[in-house]
LOLONU-654952 format. One record per atom (N, C-alpha, C): residue in one letter; atom name; y, z, x. Coordinates in steps of 0.001 Angstrom, whole numbers, plus 500000, padded with zeros to 6 digits. Example, Ala and Ser with C-alpha at 12.3 -4.5 7.8 and 13.67 -1.06 7.14 Angstrom:
BEGIN
<r: a | a: N | v: 494310 | w: 507800 | u: 513190>;
<r: a | a: CA | v: 495500 | w: 507800 | u: 512300>;
<r: a | a: C | v: 496700 | w: 507800 | u: 513200>;
<r: s | a: N | v: 497750 | w: 507080 | u: 512850>;
<r: s | a: CA | v: 498940 | w: 507140 | u: 513670>;
<r: s | a: C | v: 500030 | w: 507870 | u: 512900>;
***
This chain:
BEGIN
<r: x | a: N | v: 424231 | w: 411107 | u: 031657>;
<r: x | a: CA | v: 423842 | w: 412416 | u: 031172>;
<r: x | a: C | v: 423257 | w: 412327 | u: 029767>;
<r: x | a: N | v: 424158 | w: 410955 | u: 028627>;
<r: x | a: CA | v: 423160 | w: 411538 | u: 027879>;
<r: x | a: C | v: 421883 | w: 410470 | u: 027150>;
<r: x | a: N | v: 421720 | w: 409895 | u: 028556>;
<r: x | a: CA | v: 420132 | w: 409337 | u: 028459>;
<r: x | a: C | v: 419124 | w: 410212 | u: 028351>;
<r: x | a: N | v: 419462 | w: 411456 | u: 029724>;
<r: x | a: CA | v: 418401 | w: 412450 | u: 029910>;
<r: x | a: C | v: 418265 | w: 413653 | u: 028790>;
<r: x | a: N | v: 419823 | w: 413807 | u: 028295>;
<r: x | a: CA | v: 419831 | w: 414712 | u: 027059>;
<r: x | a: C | v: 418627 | w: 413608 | u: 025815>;
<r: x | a: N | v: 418888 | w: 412800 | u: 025764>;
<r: x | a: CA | v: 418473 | w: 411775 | u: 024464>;
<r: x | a: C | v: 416444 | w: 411800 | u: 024862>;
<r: x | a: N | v: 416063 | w: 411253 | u: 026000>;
<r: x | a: CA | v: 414669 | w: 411651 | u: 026366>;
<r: x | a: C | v: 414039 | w: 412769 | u: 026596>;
<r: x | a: N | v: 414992 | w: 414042 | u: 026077>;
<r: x | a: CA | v: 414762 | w: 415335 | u: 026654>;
<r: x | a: C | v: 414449 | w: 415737 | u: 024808>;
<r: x | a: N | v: 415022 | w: 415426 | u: 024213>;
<r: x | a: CA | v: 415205 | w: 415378 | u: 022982>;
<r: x | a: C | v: 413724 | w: 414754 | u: 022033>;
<r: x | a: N | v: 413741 | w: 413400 | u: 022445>;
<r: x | a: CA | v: 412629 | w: 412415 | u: 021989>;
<r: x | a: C | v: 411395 | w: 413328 | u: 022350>;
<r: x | a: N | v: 411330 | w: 413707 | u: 024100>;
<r: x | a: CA | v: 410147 | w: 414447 | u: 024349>;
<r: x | a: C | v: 409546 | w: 415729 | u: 023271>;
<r: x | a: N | v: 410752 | w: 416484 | u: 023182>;
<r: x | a: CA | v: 410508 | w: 417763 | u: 022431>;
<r: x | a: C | v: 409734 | w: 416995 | u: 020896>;
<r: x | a: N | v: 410923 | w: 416226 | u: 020249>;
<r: x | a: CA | v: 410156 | w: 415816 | u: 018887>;
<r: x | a: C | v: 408930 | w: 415245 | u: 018614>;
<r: x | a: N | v: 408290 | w: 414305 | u: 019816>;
<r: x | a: CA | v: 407490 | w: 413833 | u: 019828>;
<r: x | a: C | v: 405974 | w: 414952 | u: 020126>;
<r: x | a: N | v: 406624 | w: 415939 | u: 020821>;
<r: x | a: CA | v: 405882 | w: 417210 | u: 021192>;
<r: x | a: C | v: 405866 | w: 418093 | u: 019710>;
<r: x | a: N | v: 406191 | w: 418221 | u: 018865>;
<r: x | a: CA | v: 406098 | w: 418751 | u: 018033>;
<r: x | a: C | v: 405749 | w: 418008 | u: 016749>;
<r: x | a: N | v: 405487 | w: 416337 | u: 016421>;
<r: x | a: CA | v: 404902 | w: 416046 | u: 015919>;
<r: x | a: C | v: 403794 | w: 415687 | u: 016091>;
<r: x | a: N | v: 403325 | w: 415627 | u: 017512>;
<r: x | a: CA | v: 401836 | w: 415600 | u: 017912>;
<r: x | a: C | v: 401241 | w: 417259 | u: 017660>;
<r: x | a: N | v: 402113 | w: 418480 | u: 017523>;
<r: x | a: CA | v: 401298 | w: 419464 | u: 017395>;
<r: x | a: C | v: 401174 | w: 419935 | u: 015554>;
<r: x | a: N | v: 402387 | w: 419103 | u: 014965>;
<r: x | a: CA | v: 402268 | w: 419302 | u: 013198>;
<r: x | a: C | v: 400544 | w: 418396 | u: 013120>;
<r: x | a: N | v: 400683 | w: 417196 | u: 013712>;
<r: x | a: CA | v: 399299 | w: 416181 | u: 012914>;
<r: x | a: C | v: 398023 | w: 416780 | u: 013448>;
<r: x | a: N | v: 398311 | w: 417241 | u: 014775>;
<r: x | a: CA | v: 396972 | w: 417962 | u: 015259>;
<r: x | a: C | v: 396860 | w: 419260 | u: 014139>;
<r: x | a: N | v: 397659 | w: 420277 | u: 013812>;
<r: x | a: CA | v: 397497 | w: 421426 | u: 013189>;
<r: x | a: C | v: 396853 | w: 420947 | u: 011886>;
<r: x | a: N | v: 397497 | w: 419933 | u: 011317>;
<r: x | a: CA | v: 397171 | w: 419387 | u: 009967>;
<r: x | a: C | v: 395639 | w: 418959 | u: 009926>;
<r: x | a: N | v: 395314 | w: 418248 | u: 011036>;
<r: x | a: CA | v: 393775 | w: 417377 | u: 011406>;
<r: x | a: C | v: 392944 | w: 419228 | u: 011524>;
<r: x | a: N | v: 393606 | w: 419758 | u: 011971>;
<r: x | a: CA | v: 392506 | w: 421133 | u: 012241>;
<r: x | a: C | v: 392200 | w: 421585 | u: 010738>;
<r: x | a: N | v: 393291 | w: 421764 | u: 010314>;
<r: x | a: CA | v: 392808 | w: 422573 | u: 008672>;
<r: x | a: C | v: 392160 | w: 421941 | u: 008220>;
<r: x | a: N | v: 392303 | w: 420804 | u: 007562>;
<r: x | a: CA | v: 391063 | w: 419480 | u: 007283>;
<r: x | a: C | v: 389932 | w: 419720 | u: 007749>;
<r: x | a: N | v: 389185 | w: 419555 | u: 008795>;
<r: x | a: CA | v: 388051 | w: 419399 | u: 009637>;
<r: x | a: C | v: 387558 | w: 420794 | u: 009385>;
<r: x | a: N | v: 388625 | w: 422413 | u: 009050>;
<r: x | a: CA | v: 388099 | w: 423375 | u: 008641>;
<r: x | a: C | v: 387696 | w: 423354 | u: 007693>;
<r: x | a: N | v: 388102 | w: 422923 | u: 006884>;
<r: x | a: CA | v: 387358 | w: 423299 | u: 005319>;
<r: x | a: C | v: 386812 | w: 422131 | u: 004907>;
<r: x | a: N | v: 386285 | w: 421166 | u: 005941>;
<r: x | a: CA | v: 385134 | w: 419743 | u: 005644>;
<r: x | a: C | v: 383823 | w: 420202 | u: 006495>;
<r: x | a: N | v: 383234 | w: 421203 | u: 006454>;
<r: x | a: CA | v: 382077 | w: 421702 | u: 007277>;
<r: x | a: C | v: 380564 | w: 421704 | u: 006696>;
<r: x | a: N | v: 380461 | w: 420931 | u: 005395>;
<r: x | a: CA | v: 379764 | w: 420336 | u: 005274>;
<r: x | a: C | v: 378538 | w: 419821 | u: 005439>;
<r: x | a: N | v: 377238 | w: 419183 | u: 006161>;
<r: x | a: CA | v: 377004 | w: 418575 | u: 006620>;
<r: x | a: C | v: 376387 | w: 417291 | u: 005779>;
<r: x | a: N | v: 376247 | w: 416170 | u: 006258>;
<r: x | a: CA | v: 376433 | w: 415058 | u: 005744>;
<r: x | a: C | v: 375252 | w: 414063 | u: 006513>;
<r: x | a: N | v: 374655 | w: 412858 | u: 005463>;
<r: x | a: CA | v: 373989 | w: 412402 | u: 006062>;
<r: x | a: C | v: 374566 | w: 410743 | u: 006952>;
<r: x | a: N | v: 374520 | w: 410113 | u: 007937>;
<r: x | a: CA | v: 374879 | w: 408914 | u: 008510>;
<r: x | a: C | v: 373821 | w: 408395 | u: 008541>;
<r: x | a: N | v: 373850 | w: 406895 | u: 008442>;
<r: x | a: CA | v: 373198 | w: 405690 | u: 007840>;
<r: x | a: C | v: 373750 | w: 404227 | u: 008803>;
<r: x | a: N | v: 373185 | w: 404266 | u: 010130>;
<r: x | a: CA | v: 373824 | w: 403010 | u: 010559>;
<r: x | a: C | v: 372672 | w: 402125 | u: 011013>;
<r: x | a: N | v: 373023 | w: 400970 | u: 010781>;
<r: x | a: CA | v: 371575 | w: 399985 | u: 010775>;
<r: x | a: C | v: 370245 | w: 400285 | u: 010861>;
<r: x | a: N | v: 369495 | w: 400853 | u: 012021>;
<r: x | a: CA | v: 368073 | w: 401668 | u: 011466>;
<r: x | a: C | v: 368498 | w: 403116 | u: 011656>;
<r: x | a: N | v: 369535 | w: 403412 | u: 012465>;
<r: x | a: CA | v: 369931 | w: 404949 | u: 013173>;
<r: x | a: C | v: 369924 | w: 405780 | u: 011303>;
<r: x | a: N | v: 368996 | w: 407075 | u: 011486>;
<r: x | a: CA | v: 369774 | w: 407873 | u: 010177>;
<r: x | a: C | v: 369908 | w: 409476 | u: 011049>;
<r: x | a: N | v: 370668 | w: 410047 | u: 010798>;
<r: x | a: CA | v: 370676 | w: 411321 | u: 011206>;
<r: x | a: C | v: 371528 | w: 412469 | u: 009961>;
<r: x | a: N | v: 371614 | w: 413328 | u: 010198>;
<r: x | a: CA | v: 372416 | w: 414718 | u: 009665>;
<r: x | a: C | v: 372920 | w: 415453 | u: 010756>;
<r: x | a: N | v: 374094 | w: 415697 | u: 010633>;
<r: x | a: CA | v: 375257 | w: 416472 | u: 011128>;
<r: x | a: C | v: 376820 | w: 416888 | u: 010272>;
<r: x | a: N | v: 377124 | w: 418284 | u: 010762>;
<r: x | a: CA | v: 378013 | w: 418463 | u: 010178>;
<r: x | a: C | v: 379264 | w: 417717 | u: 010077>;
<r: x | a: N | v: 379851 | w: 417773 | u: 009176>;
<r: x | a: CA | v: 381249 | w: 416623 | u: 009154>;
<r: x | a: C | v: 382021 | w: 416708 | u: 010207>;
<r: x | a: N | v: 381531 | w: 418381 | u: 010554>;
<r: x | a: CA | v: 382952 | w: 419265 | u: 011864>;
<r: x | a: C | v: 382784 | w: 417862 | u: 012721>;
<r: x | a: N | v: 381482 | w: 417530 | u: 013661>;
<r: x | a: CA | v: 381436 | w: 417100 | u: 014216>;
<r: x | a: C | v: 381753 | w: 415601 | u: 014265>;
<r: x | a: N | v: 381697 | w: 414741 | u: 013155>;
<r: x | a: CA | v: 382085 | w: 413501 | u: 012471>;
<r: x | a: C | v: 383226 | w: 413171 | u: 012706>;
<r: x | a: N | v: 383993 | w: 414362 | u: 012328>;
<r: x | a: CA | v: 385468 | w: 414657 | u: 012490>;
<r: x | a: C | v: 386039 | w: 414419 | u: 013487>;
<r: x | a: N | v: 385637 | w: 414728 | u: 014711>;
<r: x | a: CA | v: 386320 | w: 415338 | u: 015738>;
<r: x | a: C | v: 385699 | w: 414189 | u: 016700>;
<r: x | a: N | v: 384381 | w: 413933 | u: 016334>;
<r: x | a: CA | v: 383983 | w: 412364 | u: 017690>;
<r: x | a: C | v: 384703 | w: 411444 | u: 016714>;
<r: x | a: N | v: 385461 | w: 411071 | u: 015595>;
<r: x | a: CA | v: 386121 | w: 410007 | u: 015304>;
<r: x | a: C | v: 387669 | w: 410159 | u: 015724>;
<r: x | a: N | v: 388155 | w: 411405 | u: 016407>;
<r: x | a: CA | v: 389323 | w: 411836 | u: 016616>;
<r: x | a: C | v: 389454 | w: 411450 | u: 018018>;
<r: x | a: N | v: 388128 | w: 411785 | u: 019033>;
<r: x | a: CA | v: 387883 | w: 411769 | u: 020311>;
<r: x | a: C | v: 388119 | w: 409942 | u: 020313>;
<r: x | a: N | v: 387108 | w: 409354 | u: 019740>;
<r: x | a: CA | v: 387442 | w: 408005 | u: 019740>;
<r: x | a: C | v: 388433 | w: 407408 | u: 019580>;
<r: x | a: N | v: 389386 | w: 407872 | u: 018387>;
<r: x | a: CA | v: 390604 | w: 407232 | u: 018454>;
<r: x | a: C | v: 391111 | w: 407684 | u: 019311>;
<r: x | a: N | v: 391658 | w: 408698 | u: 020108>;
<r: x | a: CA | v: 392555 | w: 409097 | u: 021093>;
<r: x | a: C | v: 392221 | w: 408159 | u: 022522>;
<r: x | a: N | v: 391158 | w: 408083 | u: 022431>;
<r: x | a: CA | v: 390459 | w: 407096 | u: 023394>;
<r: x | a: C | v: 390803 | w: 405634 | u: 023663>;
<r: x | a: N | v: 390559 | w: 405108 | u: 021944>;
<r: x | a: CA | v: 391380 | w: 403598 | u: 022394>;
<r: x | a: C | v: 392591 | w: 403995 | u: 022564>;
<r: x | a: N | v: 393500 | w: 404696 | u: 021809>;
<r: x | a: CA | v: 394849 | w: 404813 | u: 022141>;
<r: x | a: C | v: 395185 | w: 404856 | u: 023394>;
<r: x | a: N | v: 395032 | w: 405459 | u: 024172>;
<r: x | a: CA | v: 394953 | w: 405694 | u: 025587>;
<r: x | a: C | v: 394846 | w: 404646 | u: 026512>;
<r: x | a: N | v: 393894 | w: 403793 | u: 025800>;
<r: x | a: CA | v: 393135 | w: 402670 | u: 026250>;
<r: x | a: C | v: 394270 | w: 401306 | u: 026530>;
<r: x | a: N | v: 394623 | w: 401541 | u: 025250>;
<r: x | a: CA | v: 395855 | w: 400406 | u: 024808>;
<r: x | a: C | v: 397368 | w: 400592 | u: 024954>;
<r: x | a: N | v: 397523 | w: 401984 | u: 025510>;
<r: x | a: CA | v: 398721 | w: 402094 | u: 026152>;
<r: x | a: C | v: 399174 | w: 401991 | u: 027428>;
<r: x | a: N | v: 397569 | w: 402460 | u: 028260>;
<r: x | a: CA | v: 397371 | w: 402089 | u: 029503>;
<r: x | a: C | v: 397117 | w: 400901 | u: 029871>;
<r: x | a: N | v: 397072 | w: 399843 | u: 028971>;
<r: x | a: CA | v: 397001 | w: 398527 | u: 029056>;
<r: x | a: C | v: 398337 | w: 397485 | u: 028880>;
<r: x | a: N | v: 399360 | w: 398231 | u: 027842>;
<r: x | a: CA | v: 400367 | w: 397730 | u: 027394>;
<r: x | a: C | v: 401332 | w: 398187 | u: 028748>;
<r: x | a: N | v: 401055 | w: 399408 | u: 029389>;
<r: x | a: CA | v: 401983 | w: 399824 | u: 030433>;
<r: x | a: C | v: 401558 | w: 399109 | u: 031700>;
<r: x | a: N | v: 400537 | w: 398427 | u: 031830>;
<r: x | a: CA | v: 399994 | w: 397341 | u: 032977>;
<r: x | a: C | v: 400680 | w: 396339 | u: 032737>;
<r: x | a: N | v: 400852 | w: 395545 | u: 031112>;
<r: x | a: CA | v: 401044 | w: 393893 | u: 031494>;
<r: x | a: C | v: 402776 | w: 394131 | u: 031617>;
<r: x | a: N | v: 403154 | w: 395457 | u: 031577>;
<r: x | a: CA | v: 404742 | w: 395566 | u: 031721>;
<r: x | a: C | v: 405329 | w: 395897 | u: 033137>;
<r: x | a: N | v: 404635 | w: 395765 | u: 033995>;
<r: x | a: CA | v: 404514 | w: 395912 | u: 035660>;
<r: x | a: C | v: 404612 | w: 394907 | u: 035867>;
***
């Protein structure tokens, strides 16, 4: 009983610090609206930071995903 109390627990906290860093990442990205110029080998463009922001957020969530779904394979 209190495995499921203890993972019932972990779930909630872990659920509520994924919604503090997300809330925190939102206010940020609000008041960075900006727009800004990028400079990568010949590529140059302008876009707002909003967007900078949020495809570097998309990306990380991405490998993460990537590498957990990988770490939960070689453990099978």
């Amino acid at each position: 009983m209190k495995t499921t109390e203890t993972k019932n627990g972990f779930k909630q906290l872990k659920t509520a610090v994924i919604i503090m860093l997300l809330s925190i990442f939102m206010i940020f990205i609000l008041q960075n609206t900006q727009v800004v110029d990028i400079k990568f080998l010949f590529w140059q463009m302008s876009l707002s930071r909003v967007i900078l922001l949020l495809g570097a957020l998309l990306i990380g969530v991405l490998v993460g995903l990537f590498f957990g779904w990988e770490a939960s394979q070689k453990r099978k």
